[in-house]
C-alpha positions as CSV (number, residue, x, y, z in Angstrom):
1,X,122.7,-21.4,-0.5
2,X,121.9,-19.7,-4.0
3,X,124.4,-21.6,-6.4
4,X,123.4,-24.8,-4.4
5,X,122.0,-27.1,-7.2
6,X,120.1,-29.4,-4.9
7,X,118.4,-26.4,-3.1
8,X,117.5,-25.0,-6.8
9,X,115.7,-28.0,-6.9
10,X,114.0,-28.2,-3.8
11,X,113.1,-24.7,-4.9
12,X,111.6,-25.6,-8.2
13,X,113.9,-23.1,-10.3
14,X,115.4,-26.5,-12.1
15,X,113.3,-29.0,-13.0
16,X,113.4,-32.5,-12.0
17,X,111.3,-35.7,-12.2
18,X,110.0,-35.5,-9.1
19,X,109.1,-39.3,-7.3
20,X,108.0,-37.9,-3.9
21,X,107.7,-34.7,-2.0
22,X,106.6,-34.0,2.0
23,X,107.3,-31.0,4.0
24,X,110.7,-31.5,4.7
25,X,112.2,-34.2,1.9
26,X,112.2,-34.0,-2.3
27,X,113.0,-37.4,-4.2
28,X,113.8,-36.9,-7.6
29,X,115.3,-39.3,-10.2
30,X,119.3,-39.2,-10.9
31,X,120.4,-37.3,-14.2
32,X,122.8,-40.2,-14.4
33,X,122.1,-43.1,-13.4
34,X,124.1,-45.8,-12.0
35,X,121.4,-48.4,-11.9
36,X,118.0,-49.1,-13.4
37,X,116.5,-47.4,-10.5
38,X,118.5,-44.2,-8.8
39,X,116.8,-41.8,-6.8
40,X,118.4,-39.0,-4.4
41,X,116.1,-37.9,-1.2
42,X,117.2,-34.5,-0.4
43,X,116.2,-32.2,2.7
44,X,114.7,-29.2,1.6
45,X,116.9,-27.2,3.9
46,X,120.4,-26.8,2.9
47,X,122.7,-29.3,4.6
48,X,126.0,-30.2,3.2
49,X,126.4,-33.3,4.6
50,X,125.4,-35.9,7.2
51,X,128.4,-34.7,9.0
52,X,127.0,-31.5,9.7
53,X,124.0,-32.6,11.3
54,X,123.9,-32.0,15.5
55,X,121.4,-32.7,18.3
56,X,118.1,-31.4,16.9
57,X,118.2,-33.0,13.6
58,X,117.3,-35.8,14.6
59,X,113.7,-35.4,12.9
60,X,115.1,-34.2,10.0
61,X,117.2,-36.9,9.6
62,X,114.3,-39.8,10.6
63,X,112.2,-37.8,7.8
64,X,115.1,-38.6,5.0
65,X,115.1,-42.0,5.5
66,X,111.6,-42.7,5.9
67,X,111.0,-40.6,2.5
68,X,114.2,-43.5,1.2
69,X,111.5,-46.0,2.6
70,X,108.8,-44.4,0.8
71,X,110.5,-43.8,-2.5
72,X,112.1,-47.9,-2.2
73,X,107.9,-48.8,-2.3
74,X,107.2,-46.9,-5.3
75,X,109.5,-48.0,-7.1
76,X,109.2,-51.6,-6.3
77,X,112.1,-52.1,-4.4
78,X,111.3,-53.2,-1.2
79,X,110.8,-57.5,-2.0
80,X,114.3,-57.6,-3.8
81,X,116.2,-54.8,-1.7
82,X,117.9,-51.9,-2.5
83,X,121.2,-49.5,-1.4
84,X,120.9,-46.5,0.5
85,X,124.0,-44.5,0.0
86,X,125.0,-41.0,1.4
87,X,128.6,-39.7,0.3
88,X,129.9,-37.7,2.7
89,X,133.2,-34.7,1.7
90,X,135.9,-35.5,-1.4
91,X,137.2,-38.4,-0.6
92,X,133.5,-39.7,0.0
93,X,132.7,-39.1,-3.5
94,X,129.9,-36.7,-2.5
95,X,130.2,-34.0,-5.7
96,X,126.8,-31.9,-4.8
97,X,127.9,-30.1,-1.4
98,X,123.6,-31.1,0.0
99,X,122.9,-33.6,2.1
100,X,121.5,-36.3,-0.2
101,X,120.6,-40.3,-0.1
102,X,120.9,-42.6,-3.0
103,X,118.4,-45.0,-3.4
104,X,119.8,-48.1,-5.8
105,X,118.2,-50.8,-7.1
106,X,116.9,-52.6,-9.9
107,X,119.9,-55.1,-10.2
108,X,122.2,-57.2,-8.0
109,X,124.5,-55.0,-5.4
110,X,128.0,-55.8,-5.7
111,X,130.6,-55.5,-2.6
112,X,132.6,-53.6,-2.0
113,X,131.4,-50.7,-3.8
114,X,134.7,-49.0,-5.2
């Protein structure tokens, strides 16, 4: 997707502060932040959204959220817990059209999100 801004990234044409990399996921901080710790995972191949994933994926998708797992440890979120977040189409709030987790953390979780 060439005006995808999440697969520039993957790409390295825009810079970001990379957190973690494999050969399928990129973890980079959020631009802005909605807690002291915010970190999208993002597949390196272009998907818009968890609802466009099928049968086959299924790696793809186990890869994501163990990179999350990963990316929790490093920042030192795994003893106090975290949020995992994926938006999914408008009304989800998802504004980057890629298939991207949010890891949150850093501060008390409040319910229901908004």
């Amino acid at each position: 997707m060439g005006d995808c801004l999440f697969c520039k990234i993957a790409d390295k044409k825009i810079s970001a502060k990379l957190v973690h990399e494999d050969d399928q996921t990129l973890a980079f901080d959020d631009i802005n932040p909605q807690a002291p710790v915010h970190t999208l995972v993002i597949p390196k191949r272009h998907v818009a959204s968890v609802h466009e994933l099928d049968t086959g994926d299924e790696s793809l998708l186990g890869q994501i959220l163990l990179s999350c797992t990963k990316v929790a440890r490093l920042k030192g979120l795994g003893e106090a817990g975290y949020r995992l977040v994926t938006n999914i189409g408008k009304d989800g709030g998802q504004t980057v059209a890629h298939l991207h987790f949010h890891i949150l953390g850093g501060r008390h979780m409040t319910w229901p999100p908004g």
